[in-house]
GUSE-8989 format. One record per residue: x, y, z of N, C-alpha, C in turn; residue in one letter. Coordinates in steps of 0.2 Angstrom, whole numbers, plus 5000, padded with zeros to 4 digits. Example, Ala and Ser with C-alpha at 12.3 -4.5 7.8 and 13.67 -1.06 7.14 Angstrom:
BEGIN
506649725039506249785039506649845039A;506449895035506849955036506450005039S;
This chain:
BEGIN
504556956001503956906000504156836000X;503856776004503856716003503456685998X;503756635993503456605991503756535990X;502956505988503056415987502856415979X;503156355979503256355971503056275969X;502456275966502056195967502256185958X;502556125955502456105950501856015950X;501556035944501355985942501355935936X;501655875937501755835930501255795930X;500855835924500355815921500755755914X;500055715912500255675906500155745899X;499855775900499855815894500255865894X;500455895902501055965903501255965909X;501855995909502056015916501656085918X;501156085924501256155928501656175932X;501756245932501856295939501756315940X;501356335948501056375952501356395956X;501356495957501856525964501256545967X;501456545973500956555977501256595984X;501056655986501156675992500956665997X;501356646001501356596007501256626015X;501256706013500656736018499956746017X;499856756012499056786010498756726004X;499256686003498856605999498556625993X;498856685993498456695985499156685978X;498756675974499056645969499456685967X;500156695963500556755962500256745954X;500356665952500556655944500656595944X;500356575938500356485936500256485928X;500656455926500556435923500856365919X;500956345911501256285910501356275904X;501856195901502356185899502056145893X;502256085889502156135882501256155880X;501456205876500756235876500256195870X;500556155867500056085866500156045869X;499955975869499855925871500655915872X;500855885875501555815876501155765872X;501755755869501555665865501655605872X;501455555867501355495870501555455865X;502055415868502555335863502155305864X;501455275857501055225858501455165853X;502155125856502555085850501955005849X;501355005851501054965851500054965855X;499754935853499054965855499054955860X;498954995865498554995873499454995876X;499755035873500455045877500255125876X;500655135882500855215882501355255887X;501955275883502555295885502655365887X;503055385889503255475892504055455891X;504455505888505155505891505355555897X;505455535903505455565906505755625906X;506555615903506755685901506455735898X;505855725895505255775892504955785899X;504855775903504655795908505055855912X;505755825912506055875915506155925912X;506155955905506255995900505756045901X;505156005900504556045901504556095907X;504756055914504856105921505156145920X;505656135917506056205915505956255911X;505556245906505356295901504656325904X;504456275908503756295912503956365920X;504456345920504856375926504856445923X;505256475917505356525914504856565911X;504556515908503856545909503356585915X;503456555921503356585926503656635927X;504156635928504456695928504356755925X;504356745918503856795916503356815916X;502856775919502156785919502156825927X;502556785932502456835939502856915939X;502456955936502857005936503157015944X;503457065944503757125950504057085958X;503856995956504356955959504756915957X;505256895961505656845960505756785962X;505756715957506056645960506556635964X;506956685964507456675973506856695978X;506456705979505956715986505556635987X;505856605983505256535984505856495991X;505256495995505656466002505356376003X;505056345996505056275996504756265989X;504856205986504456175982504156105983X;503556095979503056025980503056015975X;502755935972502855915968502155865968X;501755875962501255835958501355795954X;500955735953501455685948500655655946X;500755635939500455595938500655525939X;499755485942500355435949500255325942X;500755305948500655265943501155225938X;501655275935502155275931502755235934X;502955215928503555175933504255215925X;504855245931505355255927505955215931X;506455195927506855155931507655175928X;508055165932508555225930509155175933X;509855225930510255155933510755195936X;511355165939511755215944512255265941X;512155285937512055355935511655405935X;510955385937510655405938510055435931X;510255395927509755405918509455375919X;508855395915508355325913508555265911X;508555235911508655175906508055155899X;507555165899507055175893506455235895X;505755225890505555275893505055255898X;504655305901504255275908503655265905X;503255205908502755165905502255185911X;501855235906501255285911500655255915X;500255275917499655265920499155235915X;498955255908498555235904498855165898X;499455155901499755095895499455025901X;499154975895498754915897499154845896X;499954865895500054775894500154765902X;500254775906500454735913499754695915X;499154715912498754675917498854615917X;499054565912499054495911499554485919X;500154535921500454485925500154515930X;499854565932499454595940499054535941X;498654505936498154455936498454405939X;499354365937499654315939499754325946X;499954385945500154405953499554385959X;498854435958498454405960498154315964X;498354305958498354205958498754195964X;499254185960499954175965499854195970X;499854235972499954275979499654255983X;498754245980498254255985497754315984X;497254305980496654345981496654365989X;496454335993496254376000497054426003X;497454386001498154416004498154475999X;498254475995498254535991497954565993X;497154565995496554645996497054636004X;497054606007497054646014497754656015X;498054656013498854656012498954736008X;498754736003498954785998498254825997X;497854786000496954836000496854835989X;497254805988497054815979497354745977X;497254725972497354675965498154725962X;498454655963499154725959499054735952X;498254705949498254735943498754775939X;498754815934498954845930499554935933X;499654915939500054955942500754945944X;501154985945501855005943502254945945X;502054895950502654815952502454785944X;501854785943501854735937502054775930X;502054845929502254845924503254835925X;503454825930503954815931504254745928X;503754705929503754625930503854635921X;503254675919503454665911504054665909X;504454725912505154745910505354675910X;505654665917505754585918506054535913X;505354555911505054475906505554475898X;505154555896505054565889505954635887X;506254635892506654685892507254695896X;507554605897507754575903508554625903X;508854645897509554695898509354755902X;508754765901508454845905508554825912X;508154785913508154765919508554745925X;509254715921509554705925510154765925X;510054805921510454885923510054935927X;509354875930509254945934509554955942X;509555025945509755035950509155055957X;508755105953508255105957507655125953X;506955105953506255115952505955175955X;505555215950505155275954504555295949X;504255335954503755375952504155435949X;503655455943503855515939503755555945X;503755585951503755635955504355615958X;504855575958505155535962505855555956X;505655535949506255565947506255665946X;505655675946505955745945506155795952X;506155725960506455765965507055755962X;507355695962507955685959508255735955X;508055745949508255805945508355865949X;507855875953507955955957508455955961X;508555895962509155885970509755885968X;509855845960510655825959510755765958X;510355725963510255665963510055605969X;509955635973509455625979508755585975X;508755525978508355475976507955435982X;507455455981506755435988506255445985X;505855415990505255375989504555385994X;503955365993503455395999502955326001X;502955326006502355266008501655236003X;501555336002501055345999501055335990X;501755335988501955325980502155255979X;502355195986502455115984501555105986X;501255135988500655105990500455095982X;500455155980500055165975500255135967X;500955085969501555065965501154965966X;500754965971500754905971501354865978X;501854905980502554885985502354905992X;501654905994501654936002501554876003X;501354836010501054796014500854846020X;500054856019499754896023499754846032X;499754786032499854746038500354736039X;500854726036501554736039502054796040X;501654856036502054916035502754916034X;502654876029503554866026503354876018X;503854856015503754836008503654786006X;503254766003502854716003503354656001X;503354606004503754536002503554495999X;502854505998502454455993502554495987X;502554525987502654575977503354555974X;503754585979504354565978504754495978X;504154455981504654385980504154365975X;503654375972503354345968503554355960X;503754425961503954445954504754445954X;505154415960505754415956506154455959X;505954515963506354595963506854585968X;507454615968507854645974507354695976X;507554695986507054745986507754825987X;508254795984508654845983508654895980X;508054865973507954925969507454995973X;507154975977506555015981507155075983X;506855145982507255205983507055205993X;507455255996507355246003506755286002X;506255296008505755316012505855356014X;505355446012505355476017504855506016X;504555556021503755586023503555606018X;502855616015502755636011502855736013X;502655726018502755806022503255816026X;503855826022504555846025505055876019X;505455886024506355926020506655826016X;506155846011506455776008507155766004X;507355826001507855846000508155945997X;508755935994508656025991508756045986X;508556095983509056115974509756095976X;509956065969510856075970510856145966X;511556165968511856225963511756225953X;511656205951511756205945510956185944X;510556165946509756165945509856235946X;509756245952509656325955509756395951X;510556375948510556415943510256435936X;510056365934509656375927508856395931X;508856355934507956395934507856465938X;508356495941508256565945508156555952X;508156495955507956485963508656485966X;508656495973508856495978509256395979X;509956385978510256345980509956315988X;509956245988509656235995508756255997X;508656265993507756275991507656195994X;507056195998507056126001506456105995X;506456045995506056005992505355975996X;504955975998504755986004503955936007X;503955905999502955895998503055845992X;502855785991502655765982502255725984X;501755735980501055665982500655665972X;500655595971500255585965499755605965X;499255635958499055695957498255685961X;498155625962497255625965497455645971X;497855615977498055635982498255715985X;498355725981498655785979498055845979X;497555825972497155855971496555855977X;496355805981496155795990496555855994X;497155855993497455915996497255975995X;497155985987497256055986496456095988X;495956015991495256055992495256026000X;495756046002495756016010495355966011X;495555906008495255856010495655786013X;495655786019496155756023495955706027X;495155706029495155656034494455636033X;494355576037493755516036493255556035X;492955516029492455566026492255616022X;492755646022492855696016492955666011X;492855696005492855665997492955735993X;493455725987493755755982493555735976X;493255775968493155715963493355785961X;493455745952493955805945493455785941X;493455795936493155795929493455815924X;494055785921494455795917494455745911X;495055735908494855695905494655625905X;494955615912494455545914494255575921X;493755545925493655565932493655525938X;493755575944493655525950493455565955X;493355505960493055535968493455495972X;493755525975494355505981493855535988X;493855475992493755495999494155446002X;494355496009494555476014494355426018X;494755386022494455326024494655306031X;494555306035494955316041495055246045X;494855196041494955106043495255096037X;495755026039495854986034495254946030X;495054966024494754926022494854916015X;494454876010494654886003493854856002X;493654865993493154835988493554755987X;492954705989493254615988493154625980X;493054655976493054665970493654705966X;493954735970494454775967494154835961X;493554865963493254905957493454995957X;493554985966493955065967494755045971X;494955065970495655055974495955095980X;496355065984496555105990497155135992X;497555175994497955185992498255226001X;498955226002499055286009498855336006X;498455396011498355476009498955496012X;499055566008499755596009499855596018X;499255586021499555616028499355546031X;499455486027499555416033500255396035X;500255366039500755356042500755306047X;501155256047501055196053500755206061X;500655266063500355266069499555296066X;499555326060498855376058498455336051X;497955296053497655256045497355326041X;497555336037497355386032497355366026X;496855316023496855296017496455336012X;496755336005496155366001495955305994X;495255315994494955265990494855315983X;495055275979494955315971494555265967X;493955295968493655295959493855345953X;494055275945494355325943493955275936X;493555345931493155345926493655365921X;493855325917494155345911493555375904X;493055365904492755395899492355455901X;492655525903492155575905492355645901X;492755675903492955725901492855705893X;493355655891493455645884492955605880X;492255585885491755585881491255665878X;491355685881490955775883491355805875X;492055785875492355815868492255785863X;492255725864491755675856491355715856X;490955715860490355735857490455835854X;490755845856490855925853490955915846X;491555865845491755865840491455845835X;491055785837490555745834489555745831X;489655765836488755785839488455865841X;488855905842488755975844488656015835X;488256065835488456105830489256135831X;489456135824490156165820490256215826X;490856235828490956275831490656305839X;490456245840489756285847490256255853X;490156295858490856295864490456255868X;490756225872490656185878490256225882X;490256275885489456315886489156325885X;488856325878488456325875487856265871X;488456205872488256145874487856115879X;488056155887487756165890487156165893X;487256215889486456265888485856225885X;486256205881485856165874485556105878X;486156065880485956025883485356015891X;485556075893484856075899484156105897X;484156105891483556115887482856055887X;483455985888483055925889482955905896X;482455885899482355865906482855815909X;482755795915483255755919482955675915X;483655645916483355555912483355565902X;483355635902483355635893482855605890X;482455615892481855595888481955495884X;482355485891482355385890482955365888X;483455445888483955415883484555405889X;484955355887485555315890486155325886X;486955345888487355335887487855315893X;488255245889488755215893489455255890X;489655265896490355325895490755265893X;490755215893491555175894491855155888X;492055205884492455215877493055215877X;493455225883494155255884494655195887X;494555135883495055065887494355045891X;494855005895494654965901494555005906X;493854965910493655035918493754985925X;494255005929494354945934493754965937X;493054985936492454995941491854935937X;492354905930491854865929492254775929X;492854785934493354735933493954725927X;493954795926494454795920494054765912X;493454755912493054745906492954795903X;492954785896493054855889492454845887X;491954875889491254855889491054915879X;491354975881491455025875490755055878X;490755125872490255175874489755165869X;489055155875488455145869487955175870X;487355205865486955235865486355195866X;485955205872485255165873484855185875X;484255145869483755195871483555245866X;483755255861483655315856483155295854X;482855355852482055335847482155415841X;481955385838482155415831481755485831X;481255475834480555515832480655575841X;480855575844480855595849481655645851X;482255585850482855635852483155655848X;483555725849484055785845484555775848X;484955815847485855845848485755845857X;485155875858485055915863485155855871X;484755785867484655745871485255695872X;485755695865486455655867486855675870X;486855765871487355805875487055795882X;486355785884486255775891486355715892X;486055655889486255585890486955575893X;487455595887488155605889488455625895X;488255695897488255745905488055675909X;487355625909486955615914487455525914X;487655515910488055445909488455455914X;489155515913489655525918489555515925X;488955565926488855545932488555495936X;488155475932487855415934488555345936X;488855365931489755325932489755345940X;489855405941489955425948489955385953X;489255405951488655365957488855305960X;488855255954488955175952489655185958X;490055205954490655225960490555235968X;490155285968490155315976489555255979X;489355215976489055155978489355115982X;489755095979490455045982490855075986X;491155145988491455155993490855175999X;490355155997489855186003489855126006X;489855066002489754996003490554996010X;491055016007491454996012491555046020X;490855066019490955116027491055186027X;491055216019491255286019490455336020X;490355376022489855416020489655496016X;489555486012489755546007489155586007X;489255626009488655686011488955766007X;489655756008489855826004490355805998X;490355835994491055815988491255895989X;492055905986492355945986492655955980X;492656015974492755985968493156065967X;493756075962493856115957493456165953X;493356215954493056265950493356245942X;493256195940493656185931493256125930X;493356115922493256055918492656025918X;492255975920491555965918491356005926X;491656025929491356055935491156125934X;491456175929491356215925490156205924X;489956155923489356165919488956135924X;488456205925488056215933487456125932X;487356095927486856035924487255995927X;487855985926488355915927488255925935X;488555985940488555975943487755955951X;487055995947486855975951486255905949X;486655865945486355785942486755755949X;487355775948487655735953487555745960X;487255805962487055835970486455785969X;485955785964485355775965485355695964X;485755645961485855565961485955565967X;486555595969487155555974486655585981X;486355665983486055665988486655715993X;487255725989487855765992487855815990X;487955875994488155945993488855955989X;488755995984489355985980489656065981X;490256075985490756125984491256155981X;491156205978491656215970492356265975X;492956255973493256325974493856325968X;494156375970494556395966495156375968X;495556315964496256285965496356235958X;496856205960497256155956497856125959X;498056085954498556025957499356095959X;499356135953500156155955499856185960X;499356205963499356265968499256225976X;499156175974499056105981499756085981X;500256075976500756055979501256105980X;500956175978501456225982501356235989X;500656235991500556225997500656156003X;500756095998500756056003501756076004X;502156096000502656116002502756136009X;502156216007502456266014502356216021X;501756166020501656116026502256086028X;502556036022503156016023503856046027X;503756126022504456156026504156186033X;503656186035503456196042503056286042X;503256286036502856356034502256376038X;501656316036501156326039501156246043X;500656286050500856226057500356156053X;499756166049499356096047499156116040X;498756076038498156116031497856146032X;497456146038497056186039497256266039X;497956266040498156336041498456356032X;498656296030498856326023497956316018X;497756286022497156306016496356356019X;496656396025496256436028495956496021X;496456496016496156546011495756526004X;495956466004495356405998494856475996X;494756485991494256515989493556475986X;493056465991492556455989492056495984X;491956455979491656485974490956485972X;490456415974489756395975489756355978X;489056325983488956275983488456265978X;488256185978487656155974487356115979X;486756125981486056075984485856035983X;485855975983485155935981484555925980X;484355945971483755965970483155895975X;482955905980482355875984481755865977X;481455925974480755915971481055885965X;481655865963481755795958482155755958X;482155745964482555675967482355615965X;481855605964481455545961481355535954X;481855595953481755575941482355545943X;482955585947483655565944483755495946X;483455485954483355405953483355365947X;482855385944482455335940482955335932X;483055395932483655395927484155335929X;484455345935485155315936485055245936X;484355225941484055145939483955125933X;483855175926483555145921484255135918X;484955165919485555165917485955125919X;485955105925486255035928485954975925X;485254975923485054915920485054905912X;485354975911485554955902486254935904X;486854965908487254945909487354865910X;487154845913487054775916486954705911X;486354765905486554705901486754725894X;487154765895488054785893488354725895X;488654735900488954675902488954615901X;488454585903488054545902488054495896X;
């Protein structure tokens, strides 16, 4: 038996996903620690990982697998792929250690220097240069280092994405990098197709720290011997696939090319589509990034709208608003008890930080519209549901503004996609057919593996057995409430802001 062996490093776990690489069907996945992973908050709006907790976790998460895939073995794995939580900057020295711990996706002190950077550089050079504001992404948290950490900094050797250190880890010490992981680092120059010279001269950098370049889909490196041995794989196990985890998650619902769109519903949300021009938002409110299959002769950009208060508004409210003990489908239920629009009720998701879709403004989550004589549990649990997605919408407004057309979404059979209400508010606002199947990130980067080690000749050959699970239609005979919901919810938003 062939198999691919996809991990994912998530902020909360490491997954692992085996997958058979003739029949695509899943052998075993599972993941690592079975609570949460902590998060170093040594001050508010910071937030840390130590990487080496990350590598730990792959290995206890590895062994775990093992046990859970009966009657096979991890020597039959003929590649691994890797999913990363994107974003993260670790920076390590030639030794190849960390130097401190990596400062994640969700930690907020770099904005002050993205914004300087912005100035400096050039609002217009920066969108058409970088297609984004280097905002609050991986150059600038670096520039922090810099500033606030200047011993750190000058011991470093090279900078990475956490998928970037844990090929590392698996190789021995092979240290590289992907178009697609400096785009999304803030270090690409989409018109020059180099590494950006403005980032780099503006914040200060050697661009010696920059790890070399290589395909997102290829033999980027192999297990060394002494990896090989403690996890149970095959020495020389190529390494084959790494892409951060939106891109990623596009991959794992075959979504590759102009046009198509990907969203999650986790604890924050997003809708990534493909883009097949250079373009960006003059607002920087979604961001643009290489898709894992761009490359200087093929524009393959992916635009990410990404909602930090969804998922983890849905859980407030269990914990807060739901009766004692009532499960999230039950919730559900409860909630579609009340009609589309909630009987006039409004809630703004944006409780979880800053939203770059409202310019990095902390607007927070508010309830509007309540009337005391009128709504229940019933109406906050669906105002709640109908807020997220109207977040969406707000979102897939802006990308439609830059030339995209979204007619289909392609979504996860999991997490707010799980509840049949959320998903047809969203068919019925946005006017898109929504497609559920059965996947996830470890199972998309065991796959984008076999692409890389040549296993399978495209995606469409490795994602021929995607198991589709529903579609959702666009309710037509109430197309006209969800409008009028989602207009009356931009307009309380608006003077939110405001």
């Amino acid at each position: 038996m062939g198999l691919l062996l996809g991990y994912d490093i998530g902020t909360s776990s490491v997954k692992a996903s085996l997958v058979d690489a003739m029949t695509g069907q899943i052998v075993a996945t599972t993941f690592w620690p079975e609570q949460e992973a902590p998060i170093i908050a040594r001050k508010a709006g910071w937030a840390e990982q130590e990487p080496d907790m990350w590598w730990d976790n792959l290995i206890s998460a590895t062994k775990k697998l093992q046990t859970c895939a009966r009657g096979v073995s991890l020597l039959d794995v003929k590649a691994i792929g890797i999913s990363y939580q994107m974003h993260g900057l670790v920076c390590i020295d030639k030794d190849k250690q960390a130097l401190r711990p990596s400062i994640i996706w969700c930690d907020g002190r770099a904005v002050p220097y993205g914004n300087k950077a912005f100035d400096g550089i050039g609002h217009e050079r920066c969108l058409s240069h970088l297609l984004n504001s280097p905002g609050n992404f991986t150059a600038a948290k670096l520039a922090w280092v810099k500033e606030n950490e200047p011993e750190v900094f000058d011991n470093i050797y090279k900078v990475m994405l956490p998928g970037d250190f844990i090929a590392m880890k698996l190789s021995g010490g092979d240290v590289n990098t992907t178009i697609s992981g400096l785009s999304e680092g803030m270090f690409w120059d989409f018109k020059e197709q180099e590494v950006s010279k403005d980032v780099m001269g503006f914040f200060g950098f050697d661009e010696s720290i920059i790890a070399d370049i290589v395909p997102t889909f290829a033999v980027q490196a192999t297990v060394c011997k002494a990896v090989a041995d403690e996890l149970g794989i095959k020495e020389g196990t190529p390494i084959s696939y790494r892409g951060g985890d939106q891109p990623n998650n596009a991959l794992s619902l075959n979504v590759m090319n102009p046009g198509e769109v990907a969203a999650t519903g986790g604890t924050s949300g997003v809708v990534y589509g493909v883009l097949g021009d250079v373009n960006y938002d003059p607002l920087s409110r979604v961001n643009t990034f290489a898709h894992g299959n761009y490359s200087k002769e093929l524009t393959r950009l992916g635009v990410l709208l990404c909602i930090n208060g969804t998922g983890i508004l849905n859980a407030w409210m269990k914990r807060n608003v739901a009766p004692e003990g009532m499960s999230y489908s039950d919730m559900n239920v409860l909630a579609d008890t009340v009609p589309i629009g909630s009987d006039g009720l409004s809630i703004i998701p944006f409780g979880n930080g800053a939203e770059r879709i409202l310019q990095n403004k902390e607007v927070g989550c508010s309830i509007q519209g309540l009337n005391f004589n009128i709504h229940k549990k019933a109406h906050l649990l669906r105002a709640a549901q109908e807020g997220i997605v109207f977040s969406f919408k707000q979102g897939i407004d802006i990308m439609e503004g830059m030339g995209m057309s979204i007619k289909d979404i392609h979504a996860g059979h999991a997490n707010m996609f799980l509840n049949p209400m959320f998903c047809s508010t969203l068919a019925g606002v946005t006017g898109a057919t929504i497609n559920l199947y059965e996947t996830d990130g470890g199972i998309g980067a065991a796959k984008g593996a076999g692409i890389g080690a040549g296993i399978y000749k495209d995606c469409d050959e490795a994602f021929s057995t995607l198991k589709h699970i529903r579609t959702v239609e666009p309710d037509l005979v109430n197309k006209q409430a969800y409008i009028d919901a989602y207009n009356l919810w931009i307009e309380r938003l608006n003077k939110v802001i405001d």
